[in-house]
DSSP file (Angstrom, degrees, kcal/mol; ACC not computed):
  #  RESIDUE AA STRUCTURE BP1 BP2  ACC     N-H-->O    O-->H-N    N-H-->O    O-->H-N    TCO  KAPPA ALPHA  PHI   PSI    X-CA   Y-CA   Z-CA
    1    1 A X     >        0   0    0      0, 0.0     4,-0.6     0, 0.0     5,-0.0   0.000 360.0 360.0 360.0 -36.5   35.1  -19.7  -26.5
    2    2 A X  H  >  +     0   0    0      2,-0.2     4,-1.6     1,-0.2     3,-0.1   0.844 360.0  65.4 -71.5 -23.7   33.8  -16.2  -25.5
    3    3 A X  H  > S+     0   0    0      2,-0.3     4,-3.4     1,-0.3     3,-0.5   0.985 107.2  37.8 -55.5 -66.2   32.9  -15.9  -29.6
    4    4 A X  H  > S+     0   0    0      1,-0.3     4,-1.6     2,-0.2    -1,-0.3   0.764 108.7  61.6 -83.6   5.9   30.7  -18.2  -29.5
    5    5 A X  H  X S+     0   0    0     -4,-0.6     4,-0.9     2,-0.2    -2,-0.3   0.965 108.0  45.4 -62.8 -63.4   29.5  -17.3  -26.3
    6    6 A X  H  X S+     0   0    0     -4,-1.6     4,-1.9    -3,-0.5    -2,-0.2   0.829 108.3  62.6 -34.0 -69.4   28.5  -14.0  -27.7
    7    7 A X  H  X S+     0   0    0     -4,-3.4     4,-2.1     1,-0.2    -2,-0.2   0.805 106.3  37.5 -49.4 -56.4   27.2  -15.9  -30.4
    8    8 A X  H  X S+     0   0    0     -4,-1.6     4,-1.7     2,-0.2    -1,-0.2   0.685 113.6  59.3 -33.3 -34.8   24.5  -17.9  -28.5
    9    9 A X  H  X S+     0   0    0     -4,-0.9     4,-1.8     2,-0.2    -2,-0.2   0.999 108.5  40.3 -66.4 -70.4   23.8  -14.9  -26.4
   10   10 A X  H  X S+     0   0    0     -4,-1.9     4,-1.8     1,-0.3     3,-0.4   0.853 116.6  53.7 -93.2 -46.2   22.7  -12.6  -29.4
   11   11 A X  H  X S+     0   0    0     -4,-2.1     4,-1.9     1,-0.2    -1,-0.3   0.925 110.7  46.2 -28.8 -71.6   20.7  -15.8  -31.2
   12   12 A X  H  < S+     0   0    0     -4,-1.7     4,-0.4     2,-0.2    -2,-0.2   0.711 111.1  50.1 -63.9 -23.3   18.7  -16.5  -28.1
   13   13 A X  H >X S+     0   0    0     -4,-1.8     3,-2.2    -3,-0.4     4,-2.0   0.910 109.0  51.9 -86.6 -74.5   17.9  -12.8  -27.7
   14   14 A X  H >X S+     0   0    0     -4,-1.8     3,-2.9     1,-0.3     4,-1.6   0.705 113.8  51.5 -25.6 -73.1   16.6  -12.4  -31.8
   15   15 A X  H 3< S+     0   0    0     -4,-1.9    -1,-0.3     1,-0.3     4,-0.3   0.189 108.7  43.8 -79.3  21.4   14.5  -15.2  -30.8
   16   16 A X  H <> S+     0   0    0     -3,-2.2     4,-1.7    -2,-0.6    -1,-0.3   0.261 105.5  61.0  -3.9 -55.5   13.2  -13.8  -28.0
   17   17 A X  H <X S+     0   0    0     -3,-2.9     4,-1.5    -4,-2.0    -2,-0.2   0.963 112.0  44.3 -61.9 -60.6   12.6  -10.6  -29.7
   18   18 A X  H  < S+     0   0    0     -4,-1.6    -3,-0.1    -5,-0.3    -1,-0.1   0.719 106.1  54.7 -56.1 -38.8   10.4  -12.7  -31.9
   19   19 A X  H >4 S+     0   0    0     -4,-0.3     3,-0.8    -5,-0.2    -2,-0.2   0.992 114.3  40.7 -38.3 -75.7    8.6  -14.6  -29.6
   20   20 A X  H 3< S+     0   0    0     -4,-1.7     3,-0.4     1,-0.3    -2,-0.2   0.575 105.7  62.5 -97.9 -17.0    7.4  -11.6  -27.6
   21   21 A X  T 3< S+     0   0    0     -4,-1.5    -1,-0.3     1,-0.2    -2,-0.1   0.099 129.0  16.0 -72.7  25.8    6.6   -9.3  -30.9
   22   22 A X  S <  S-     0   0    0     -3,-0.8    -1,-0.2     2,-0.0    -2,-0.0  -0.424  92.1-172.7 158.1  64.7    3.8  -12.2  -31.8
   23   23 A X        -     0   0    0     -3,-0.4     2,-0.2     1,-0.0    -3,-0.0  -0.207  11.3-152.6 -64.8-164.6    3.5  -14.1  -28.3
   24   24 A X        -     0   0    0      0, 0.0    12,-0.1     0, 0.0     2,-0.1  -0.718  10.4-110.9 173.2 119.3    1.4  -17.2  -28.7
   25   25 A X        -     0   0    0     -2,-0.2     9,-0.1     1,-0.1    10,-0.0  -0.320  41.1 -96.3 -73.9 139.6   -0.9  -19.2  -26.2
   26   26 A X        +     0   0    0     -2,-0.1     2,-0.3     7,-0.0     9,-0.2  -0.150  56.5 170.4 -12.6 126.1    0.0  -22.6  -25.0
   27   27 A X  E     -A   34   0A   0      7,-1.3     7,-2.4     2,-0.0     2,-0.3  -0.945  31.0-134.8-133.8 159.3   -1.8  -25.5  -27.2
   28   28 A X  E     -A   33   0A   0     -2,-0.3     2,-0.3     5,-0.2     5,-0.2  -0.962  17.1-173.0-124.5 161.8   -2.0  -29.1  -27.9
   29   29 A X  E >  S-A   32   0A   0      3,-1.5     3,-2.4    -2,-0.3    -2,-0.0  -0.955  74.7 -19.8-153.3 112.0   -2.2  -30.5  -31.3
   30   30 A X  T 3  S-     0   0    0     -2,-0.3    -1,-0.1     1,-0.3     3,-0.1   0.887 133.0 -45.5  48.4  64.5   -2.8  -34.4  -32.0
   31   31 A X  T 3  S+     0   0    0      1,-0.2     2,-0.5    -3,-0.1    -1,-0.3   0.269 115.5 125.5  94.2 -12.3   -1.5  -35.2  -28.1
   32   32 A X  E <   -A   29   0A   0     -3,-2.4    -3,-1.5     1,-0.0     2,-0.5  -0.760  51.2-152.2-100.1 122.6    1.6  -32.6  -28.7
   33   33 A X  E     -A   28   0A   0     -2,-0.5     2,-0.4    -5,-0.2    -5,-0.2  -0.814  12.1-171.5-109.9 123.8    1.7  -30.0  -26.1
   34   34 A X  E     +A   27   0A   0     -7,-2.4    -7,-1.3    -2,-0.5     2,-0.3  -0.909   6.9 178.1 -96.8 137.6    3.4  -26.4  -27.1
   35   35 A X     >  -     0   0    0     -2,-0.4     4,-4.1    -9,-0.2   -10,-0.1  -0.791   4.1-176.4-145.9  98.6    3.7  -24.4  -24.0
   36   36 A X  H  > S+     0   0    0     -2,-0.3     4,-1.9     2,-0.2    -1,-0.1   0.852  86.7  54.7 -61.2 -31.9    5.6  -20.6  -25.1
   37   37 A X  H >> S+     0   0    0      2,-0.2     4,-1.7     1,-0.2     3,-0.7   0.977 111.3  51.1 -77.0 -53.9    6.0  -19.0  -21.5
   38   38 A X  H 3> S+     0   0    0      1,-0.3     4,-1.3     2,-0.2     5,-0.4   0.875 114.8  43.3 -19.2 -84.9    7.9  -22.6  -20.9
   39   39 A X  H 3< S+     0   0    0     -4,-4.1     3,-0.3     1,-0.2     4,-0.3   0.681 113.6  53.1 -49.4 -26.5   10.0  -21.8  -24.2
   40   40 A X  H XX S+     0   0    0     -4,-1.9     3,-4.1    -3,-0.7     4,-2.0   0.998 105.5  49.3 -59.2 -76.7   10.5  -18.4  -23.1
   41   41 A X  H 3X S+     0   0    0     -4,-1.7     4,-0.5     1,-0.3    -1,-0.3   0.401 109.0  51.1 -54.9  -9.0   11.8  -19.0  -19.9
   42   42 A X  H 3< S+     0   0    0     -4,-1.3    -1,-0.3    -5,-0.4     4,-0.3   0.519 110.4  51.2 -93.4 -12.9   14.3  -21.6  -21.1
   43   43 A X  H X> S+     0   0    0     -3,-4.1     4,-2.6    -5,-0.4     3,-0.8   0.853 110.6  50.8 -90.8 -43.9   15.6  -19.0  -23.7
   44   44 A X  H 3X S+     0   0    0     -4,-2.0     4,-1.9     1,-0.2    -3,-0.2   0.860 113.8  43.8 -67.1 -31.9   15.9  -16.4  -20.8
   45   45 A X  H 3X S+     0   0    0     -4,-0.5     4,-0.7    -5,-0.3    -1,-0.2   0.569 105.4  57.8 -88.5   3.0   17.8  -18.8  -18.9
   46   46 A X  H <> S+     0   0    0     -3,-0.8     4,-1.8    -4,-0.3    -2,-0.2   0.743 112.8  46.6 -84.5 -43.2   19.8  -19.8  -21.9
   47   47 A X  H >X S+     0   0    0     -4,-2.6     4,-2.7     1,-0.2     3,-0.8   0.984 111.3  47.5 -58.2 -61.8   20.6  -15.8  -21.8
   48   48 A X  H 3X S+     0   0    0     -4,-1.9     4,-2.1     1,-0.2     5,-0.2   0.821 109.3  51.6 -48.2 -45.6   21.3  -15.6  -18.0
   49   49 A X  H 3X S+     0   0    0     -4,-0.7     4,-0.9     2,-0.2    -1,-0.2   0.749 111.0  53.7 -91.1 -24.0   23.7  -18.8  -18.3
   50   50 A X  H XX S+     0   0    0     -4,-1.8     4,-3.4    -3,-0.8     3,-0.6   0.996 111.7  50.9 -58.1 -75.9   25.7  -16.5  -21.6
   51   51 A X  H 3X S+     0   0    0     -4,-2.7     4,-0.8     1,-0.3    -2,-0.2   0.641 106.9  44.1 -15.5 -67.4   26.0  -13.8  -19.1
   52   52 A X  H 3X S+     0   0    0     -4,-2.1     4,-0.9     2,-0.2    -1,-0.3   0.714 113.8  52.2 -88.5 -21.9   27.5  -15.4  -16.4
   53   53 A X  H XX S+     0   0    0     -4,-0.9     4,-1.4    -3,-0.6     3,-0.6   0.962 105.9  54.9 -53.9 -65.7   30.1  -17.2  -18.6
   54   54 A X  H 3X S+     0   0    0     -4,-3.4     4,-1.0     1,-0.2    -2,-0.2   0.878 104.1  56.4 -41.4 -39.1   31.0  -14.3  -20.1
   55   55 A X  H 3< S+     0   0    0     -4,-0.8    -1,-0.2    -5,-0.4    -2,-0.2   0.860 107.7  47.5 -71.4 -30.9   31.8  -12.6  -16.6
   56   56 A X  H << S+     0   0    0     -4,-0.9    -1,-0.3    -3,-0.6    -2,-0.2   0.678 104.4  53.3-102.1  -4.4   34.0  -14.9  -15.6
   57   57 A X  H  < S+     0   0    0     -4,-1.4    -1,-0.3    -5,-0.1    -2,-0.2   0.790  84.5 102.2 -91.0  -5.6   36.0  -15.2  -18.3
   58   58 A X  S  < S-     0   0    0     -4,-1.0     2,-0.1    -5,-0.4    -3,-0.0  -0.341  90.3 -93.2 -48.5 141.1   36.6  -11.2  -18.4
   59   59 A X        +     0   0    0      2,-0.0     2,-0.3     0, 0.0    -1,-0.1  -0.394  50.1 179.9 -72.9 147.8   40.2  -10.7  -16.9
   60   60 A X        -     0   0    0     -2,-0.1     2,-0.3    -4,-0.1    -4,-0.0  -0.855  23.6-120.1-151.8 154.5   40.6  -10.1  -13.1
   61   61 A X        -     0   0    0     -2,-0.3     2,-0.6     0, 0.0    -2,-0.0  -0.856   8.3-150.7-124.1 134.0   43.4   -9.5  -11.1
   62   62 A X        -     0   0    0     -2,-0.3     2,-0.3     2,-0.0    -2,-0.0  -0.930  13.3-155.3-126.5 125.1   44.5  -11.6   -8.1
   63   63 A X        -     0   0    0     -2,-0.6     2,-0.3     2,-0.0     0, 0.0  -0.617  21.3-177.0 -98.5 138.7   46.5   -9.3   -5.4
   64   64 A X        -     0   0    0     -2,-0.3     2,-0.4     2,-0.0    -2,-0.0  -0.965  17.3-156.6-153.6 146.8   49.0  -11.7   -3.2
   65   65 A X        -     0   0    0     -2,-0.3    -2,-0.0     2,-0.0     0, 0.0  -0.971   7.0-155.5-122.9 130.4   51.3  -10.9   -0.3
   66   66 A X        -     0   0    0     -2,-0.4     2,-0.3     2,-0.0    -2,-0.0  -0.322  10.5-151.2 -75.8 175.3   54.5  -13.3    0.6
   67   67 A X              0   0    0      0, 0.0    -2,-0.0     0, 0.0     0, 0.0  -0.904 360.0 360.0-135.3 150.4   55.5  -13.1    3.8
   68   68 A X              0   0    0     -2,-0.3    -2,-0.0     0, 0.0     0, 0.0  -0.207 360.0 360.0 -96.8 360.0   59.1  -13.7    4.4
């Protein structure tokens, strides 16, 4: 699961990379509305959502005390 975790992460960032080396204003065409800071910001949160999946699967250690 973390593979392709990885894998989504490092897509969305190339296309990211690309977006913002050639940004590109908001338009409509024939009623169809493109809006890029939109697409950005879903890509960024696509990133952010990689991240925090990844953290929690990392292994962590749970301390316990019996009592008797």
């Amino acid at each position: 699961m973390a593979t392709r975790i990885e894998t989504i992460r490092a897509q969305t960032l190339e296309r990211i990379e690309e977006l913002t080396a050639a940004p590109k204003p908001t338009y409509n065409v024939g009623g169809q509305s493109v809006q890029w800071a939109q697409y950005l910001k879903q890509l960024q949160d696509t990133v952010d959502w990689c991240d925090s999946q990844l953290q929690s699967a990392e292994p962590f250690e749970i301390q316990a005390q019996g009592f008797t």
